[in-house]
N, C-alpha and C positions, 0 to 999 in steps of 0.2 A: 156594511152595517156600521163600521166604527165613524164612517162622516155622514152618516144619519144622525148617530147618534151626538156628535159636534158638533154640528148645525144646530139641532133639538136643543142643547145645552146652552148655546148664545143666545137662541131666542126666548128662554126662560130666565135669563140673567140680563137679559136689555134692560126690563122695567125696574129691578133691583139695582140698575146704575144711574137711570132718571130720580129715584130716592134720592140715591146721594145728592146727585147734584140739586136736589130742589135742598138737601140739609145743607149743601153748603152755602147757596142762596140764604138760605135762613140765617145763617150762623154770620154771613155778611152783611147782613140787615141789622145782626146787633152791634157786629163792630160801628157800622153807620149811625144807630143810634147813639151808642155810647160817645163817639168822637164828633157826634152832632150837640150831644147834652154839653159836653166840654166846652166847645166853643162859645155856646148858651151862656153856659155859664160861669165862663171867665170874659167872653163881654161883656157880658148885661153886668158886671160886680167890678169891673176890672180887677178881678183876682187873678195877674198871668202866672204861670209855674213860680218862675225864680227859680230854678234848679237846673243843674247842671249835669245831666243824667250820669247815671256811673259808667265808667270805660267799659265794664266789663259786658255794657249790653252792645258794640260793636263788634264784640267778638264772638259774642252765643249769635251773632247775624250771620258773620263769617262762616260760624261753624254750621248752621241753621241752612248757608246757603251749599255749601258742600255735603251735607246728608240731600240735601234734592238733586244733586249731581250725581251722586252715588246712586239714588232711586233711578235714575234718567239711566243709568245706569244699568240697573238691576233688572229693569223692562224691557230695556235693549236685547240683552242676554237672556231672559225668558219667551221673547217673540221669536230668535234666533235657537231656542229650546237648548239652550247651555245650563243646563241647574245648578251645575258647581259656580260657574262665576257670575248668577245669579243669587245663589246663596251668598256669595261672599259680598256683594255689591248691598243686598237687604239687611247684614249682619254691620258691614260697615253704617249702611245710614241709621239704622236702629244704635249703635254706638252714638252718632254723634248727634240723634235727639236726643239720649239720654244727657251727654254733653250740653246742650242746649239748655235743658229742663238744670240740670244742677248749674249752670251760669246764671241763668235767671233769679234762682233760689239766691246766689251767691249778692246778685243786684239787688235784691231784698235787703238783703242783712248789711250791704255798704248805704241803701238810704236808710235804712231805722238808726244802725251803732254809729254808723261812722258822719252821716248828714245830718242825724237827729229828724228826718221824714218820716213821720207814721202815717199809717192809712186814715187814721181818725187825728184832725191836724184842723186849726182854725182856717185856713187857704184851702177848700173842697177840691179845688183845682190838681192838689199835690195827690188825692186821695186816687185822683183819675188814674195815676201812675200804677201803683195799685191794681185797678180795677180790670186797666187792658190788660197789662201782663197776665195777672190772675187768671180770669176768662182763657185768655190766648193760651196756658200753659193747661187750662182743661179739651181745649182743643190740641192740644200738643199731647195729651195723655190720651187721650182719642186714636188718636192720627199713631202712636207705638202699637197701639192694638190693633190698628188697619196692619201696620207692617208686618209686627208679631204673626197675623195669621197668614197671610201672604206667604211669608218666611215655612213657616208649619204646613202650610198646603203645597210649598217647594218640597218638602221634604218626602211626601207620602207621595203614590204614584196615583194623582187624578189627573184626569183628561184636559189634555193644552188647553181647553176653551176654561175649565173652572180657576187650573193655574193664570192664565192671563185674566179672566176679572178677577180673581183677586190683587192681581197686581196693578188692573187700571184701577180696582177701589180705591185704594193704597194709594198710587199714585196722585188720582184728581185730590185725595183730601190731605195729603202731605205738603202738595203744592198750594194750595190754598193757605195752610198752615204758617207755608215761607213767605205768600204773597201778601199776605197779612200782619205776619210779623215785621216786615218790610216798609209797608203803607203805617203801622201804628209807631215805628221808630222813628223813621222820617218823620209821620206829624208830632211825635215828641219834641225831637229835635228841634221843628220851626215855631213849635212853640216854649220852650224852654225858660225865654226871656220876655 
């Protein structure tokens, strides 16, 4: 009865994981746009950056890429039905998005005080900076609350199939998350100057 009942529960959670993946499609179509407007329009005006990003966004990278090692992590040990060193794998990577999110806040406040970079600035180019971050760090606030409940559905005794999607939810949009923060530093970076 109980792999009746596990079976029945993957096949009711397949179409809830095509969701996501069509949001995260979506959510990459806007990175694509937004980094397609850039280009628009800092050719079409030759307005290039001129900025020289702040240090601290190679480290919220760093740290960004070690919370999805720690998830890679946390899935390992929950398909392996370990919950303690699963829990402790989802507790670390949930630490060091939060890590991530207050570095970025921190890259804020080195281009306004310390660069004199505002969002609203004669060069709309500079505002881009701004805008991926922004965005990306609402998909970052997203993507806590994928893991958050993962983490919460570790803890209660439901059935391996609901603990594992939630932690492939978790997973596909965390990775996306880094895959993305990734792709928008690197095009910072080659465009900076």
């Amino acid at each position: 009865m109980a792999q009746i009942q596990e079976k029945e529960d993957r096949l009711n959670l397949a179409p809830k994981k095509f969701v996501m993946w069509l949001f995260v499609f979506a959510s990459f179509m806007v990175f694509a746009a937004f980094t397609s407007g850039f280009i628009v329009y800092a050719g079409g005006n030759g307005h290039a950056l001129n900025v020289i990003l702040p240090r601290i966004f190679i480290y919220s990278t760093a740290v960004l890429v070690l919370s999805s090692i720690s998830l890679f992590f946390a899935s390992r040990f929950a398909k392996q039905q370990e919950p303690s060193k699963q829990r402790l794998f989802l507790w670390l990577a949930i630490a060091l998005g939060i890590a991530f999110f207050a570095m970025q806040v921190d890259g804020w406040y080195v281009l306004a005080y310390k660069m004199g970079i505002y969002f609203v600035n004669p060069n709309a180019s500079r505002s881009f900076i701004y805008i991926f971050t922004g965005v990306h760090l609402l998909h970052v606030i997203a993507g806590l609350l994928f893991l958050s409940s993962a983490l919460t559905t570790s803890y209660r005794q439901r059935p391996q199939a609901i603990n594992l999607y939630r932690m492939q939810l978790a997973s596909i949009f965390w990775h996306f998350v880094d895959i993305i923060w990734i792709y928008l530093y690197v095009f910072l970076l080659l465009n900076q100057n």
